[in-house]
C-alpha positions in Angstrom: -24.5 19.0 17.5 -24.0 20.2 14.0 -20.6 18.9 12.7 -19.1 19.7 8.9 -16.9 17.7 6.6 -14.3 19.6 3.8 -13.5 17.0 1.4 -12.5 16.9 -2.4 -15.1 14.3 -3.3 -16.7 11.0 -2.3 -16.9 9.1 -5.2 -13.7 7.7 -5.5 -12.6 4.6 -3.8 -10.1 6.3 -1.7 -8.9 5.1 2.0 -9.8 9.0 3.6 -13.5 8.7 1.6 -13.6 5.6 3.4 -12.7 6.3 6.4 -15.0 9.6 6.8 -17.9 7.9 5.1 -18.1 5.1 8.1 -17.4 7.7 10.7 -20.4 9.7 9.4 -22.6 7.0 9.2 -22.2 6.0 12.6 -22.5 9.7 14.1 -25.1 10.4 12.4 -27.2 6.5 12.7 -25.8 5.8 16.4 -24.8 9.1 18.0 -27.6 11.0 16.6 -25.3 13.7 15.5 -26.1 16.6 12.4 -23.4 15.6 9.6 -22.9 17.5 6.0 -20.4 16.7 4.1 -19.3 19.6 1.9 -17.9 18.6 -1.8 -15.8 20.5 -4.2 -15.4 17.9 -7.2 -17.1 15.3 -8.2 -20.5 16.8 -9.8 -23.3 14.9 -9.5 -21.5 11.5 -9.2 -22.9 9.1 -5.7 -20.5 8.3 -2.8 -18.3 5.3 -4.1 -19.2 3.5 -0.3 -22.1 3.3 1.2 -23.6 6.5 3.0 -26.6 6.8 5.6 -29.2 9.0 3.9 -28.8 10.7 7.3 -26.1 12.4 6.2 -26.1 16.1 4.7 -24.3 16.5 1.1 -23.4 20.0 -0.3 -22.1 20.0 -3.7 -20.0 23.5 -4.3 -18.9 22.8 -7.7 -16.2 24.4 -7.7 -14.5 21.6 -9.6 -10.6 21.8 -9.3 -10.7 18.2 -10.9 -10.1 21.0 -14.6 -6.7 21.2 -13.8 -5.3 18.1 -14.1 -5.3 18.0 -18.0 -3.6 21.8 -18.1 -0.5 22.8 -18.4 1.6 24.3 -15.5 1.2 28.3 -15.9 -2.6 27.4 -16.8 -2.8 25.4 -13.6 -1.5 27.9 -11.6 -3.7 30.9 -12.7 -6.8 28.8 -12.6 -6.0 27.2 -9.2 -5.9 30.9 -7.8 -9.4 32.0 -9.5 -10.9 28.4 -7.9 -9.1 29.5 -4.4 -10.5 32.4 -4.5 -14.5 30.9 -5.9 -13.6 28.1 -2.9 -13.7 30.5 -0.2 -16.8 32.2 -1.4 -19.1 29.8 -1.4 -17.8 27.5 1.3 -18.4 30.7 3.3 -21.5 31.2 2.2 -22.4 27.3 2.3 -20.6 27.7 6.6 -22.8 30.8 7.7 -26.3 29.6 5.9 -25.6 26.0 7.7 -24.2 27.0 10.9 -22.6 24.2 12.1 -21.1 23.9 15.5 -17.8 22.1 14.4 -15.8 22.0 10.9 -13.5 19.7 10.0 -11.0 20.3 7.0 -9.8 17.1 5.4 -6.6 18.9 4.9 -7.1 20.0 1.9 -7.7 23.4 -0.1 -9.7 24.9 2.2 -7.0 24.4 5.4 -5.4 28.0 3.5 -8.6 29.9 4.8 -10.6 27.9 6.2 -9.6 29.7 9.9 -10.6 33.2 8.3 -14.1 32.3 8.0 -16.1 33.9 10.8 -19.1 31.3 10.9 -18.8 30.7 14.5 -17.5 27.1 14.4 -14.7 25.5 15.9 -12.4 24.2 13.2 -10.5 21.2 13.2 -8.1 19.5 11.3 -7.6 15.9 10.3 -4.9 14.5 8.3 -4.8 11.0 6.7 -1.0 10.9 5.5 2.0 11.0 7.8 3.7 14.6 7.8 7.3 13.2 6.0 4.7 12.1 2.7 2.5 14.9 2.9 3.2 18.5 0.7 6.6 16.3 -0.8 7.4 16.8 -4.1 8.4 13.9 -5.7 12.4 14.0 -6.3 12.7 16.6 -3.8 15.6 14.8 -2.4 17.7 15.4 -5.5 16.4 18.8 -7.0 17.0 21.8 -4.6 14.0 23.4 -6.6 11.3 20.7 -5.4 12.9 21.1 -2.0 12.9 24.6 -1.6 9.2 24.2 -3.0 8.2 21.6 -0.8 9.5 23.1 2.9 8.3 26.6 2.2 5.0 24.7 1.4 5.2 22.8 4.7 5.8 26.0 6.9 2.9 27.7 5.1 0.8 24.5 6.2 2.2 24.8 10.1 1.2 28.5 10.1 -2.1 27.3 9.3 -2.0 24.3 11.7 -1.4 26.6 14.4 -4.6 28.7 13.8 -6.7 25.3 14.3 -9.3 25.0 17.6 -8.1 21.3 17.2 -5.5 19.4 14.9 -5.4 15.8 14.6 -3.3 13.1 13.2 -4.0 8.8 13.1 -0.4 7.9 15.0 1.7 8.9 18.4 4.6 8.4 15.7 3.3 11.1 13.4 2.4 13.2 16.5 6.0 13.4 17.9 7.0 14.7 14.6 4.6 17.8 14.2 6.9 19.4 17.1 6.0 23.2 16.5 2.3 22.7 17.2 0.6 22.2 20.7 -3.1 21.7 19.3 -2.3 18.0 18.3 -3.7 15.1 19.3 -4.3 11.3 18.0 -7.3 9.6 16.9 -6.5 6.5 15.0 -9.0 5.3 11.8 -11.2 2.4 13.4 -12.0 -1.0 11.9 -14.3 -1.2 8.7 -15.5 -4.2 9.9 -16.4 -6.8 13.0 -15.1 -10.5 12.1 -17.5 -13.3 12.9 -14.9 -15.7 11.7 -11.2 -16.3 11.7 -8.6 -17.6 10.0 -6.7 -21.1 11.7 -3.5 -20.1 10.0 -3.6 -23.4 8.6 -3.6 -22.7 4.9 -0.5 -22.6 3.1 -1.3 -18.6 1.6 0.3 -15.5 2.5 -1.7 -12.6 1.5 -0.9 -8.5 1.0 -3.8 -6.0 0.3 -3.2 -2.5 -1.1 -3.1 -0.3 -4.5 -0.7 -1.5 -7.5 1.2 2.0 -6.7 5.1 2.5 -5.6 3.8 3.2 -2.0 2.7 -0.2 -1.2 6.2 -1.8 -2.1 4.7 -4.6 -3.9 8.0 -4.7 -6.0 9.7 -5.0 -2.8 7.6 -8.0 -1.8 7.8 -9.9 -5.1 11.8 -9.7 -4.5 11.3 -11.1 -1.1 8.4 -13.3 -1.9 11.1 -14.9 -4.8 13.2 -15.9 -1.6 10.7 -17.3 0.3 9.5 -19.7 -2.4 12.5 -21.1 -3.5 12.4 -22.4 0.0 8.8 -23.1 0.3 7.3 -23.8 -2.4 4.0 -25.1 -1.2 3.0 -21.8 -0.1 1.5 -18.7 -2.2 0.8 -15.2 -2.0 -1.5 -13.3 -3.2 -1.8 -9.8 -3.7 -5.2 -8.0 -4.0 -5.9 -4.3 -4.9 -7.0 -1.7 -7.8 -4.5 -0.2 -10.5 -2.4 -1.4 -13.3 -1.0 -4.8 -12.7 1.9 -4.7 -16.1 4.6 -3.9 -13.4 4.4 -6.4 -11.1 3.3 -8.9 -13.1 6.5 -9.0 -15.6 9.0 -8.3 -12.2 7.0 -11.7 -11.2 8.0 -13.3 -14.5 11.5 -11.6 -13.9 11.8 -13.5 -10.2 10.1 -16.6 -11.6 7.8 -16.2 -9.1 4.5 -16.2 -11.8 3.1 -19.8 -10.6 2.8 -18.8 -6.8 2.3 -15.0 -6.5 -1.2 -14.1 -7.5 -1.7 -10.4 -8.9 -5.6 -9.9 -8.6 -7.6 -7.1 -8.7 -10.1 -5.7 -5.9 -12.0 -8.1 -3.7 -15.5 -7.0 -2.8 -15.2 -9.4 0.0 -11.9 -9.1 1.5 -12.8 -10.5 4.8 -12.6 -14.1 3.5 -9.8 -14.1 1.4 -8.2 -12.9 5.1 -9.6 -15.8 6.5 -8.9 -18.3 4.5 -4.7 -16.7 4.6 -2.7 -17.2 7.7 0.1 -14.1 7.1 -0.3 -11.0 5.8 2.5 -8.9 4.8 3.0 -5.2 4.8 5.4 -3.9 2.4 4.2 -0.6 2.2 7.5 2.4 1.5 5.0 4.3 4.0 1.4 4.6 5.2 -0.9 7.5 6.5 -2.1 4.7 9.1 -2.3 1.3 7.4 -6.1 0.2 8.0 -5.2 -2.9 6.1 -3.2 -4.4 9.2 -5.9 -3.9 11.2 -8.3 -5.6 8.6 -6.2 -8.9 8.9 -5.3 -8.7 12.5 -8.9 -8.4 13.0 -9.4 -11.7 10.8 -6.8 -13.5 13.2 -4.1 -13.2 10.7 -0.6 -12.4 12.2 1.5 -9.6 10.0 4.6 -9.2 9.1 5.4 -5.5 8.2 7.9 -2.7 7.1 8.2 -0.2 9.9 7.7 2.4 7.8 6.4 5.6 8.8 3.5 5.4 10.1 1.4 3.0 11.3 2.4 -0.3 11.6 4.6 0.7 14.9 1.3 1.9 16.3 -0.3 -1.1 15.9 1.8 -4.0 15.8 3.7 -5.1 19.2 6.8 -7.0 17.7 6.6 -10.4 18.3 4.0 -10.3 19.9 1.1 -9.8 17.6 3.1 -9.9 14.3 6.6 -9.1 13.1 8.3 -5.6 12.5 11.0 -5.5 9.6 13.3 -2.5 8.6 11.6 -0.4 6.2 13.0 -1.9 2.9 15.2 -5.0 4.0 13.5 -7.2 1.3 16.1 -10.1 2.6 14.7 -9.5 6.5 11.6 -9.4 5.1 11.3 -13.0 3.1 13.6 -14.3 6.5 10.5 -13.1 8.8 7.6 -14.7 6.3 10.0 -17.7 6.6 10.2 -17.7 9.8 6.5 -17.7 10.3 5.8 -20.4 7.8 8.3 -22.7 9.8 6.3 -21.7 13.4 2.9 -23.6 13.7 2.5 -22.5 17.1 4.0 -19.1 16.9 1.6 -18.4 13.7 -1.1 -19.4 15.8 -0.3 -17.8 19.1 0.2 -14.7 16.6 -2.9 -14.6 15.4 -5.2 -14.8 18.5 -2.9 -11.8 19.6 -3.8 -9.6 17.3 -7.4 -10.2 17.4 -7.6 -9.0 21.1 -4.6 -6.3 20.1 -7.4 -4.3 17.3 -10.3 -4.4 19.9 -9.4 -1.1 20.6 -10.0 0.2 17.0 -13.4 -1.0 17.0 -15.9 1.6 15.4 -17.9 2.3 18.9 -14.7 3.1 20.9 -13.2 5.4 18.1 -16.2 7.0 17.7 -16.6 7.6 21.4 -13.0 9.7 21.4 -14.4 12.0 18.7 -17.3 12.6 20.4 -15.1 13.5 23.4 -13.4 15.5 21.2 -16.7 17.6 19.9 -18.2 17.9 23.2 -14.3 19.3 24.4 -13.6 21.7 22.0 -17.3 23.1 22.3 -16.8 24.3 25.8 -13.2 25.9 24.9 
């Protein structure tokens, strides 16, 4: 079975690069499966993670990273010549390879990638949650950016609806693409297998995630100054790429500098789960939230924002971790509190949510795709 990826670019360290890069590997290494992954930007730059030399990469060129440095009406005139180059040579690039399946990332190429007549089934996957995806920042307070951003979302669902196959990572995000019938879910599956967990004995609280507005960091900061004023034994620390100025100064601003530790990526973020015993969420929303699973995976119970979407997926309210409303930095530091203050609860916490991500594991994701494939073949 000959199966083709439609992405942007593999070197940077994004979450969707990450996520199709291990799902390639393993259809290709364990399911014995024909992959290319088919490139637009990037040049001649290697994956940022790992990829089996199994794998087929096509590099189109077509390079739509140009318009970032142009100025709007330049933008706009070049993004329709680079359209227009897309479609010819990904067609090209579809009938010389033949594959059996094609899968759009959801980006450029979901505008025509249903027009081209290579014989494939074509299938959708998107890695954001529909309320963040096509939104125009400030859209809630400039009818402009609104009108912009909904007729962009209905040309999106016209194209949705031409799809063999479209999938999204939640049931949440599901019930809210309402016009389609070709949806189903497939959630992202664990990067990793932990040999070892954490006791939830240490005295650390840990969040994971880029220093961006969408992780909430600020929000946890505020809530993380409430929680150490009342325990001030206990630290968090936050670990991610980006610019650390921010959050760093609102830390100085809380008085919260000698307890909440800004670092930068960790190679090896297994351990530092391990050696934490709650991780928080504080994400405004999430496509999926593979971090969760990361932790719970370590044995670390979470507490997170039930922001759309994710976390309501995965975490079974006290249960397995703690749900908060999306925001309530107050309810937030009260449910880190109240899982410093519960040994056992902490404890009982975290062995739930290692047996609550079994289900994410690689091999039984991978199996639903390939259920998928083989489905969508015989249509």
């Amino acid at each position: 079975m000959k199966i083709a990826y439609c992405i942007p670019s593999l070197y940077i360290p994004g979450g969707m690069e990450r996520v199709l890069t291990i799902k390639a590997n393993y259809f290709a290494d364990v399911l014995g499966l024909d992959v290319t992954i088919i490139m637009t930007d990037g040049g001649l730059k290697p994956p940022y993670y790992d990829l089996s030399p199994k794998v087929n990469l096509i590099q189109l060129h077509v390079n739509f990273e140009q318009l970032w440095a142009l100025p709007l009406y330049k933008k706009v005139l070049m993004y329709l010549r680079k359209q227009r180059i897309y479609k010819k040579k990904l067609t090209e690039c579809l009938m010389q390879i033949k594959p059996d399946i094609t899968v759009s990332m959801l980006r450029r190429e979901i505008n025509f990638i249903c027009d081209i007549a290579d014989g494939s089934v074509k299938i959708g996957e998107i890695h954001i949650n529909r309320d963040n995806f096509r939104d125009l920042d400030g859209r809630d307070h400039n009818l402009i950016k609104k009108a912009i951003s909904d007729l962009w979302m209905r040309q999106l669902v016209r194209q949705l609806k031409r799809l063999d196959l479209f999938v999204c990572l939640t049931n949440e995000d599901k019930a809210k693409w309402s016009e389609l019938q070709n949806v189903t879910v497939v959630p992202n599956p664990l990067s990793f297998i932990s040999k070892a967990y954490s006791t939830c004995n240490e005295k650390k609280v840990i969040a994971v995630g880029r220093y961006v507005p969408q992780k909430g960091f600020d929000l946890l900061i505020k809530a993380w100054s409430i929680v150490a004023k009342k325990h001030e034994d206990w630290s968090l620390s936050i670990y991610g790429k980006g610019d650390r100025t921010l959050y760093s100064n609102l830390a100085k601003e809380y008085q919260v500098e000698d307890s909440c530790y800004l670092n930068g990526p960790e190679s090896n973020i297994a351990s530092k789960y391990i050696e934490s015993s709650i991780f928080v969420l504080s994400s405004r929303f999430e496509g999926f939230g593979v971090v969760l699973l990361e932790a719970m995976a370590c044995g670390v119970p979470a507490v997170s924002f039930a922001c759309p979407c994710g976390p309501r997926d995965i975490i079974d309210d006290g249960v397995n971790g703690l749900l908060v409303k999306t925001g309530d930095t107050e309810q937030l530091a009260e449910k880190i509190n109240y899982l410093i203050e519960s040994d056992d609860i902490r404890r009982g916490m975290g062995i739930n949510a290692i047996k609550s991500v079994e289900k994410y594991s690689l091999d039984q994701i991978a199996q639903q795709w390939k259920t998928i494939f083989e489905k969508v073949q015989k249509k």
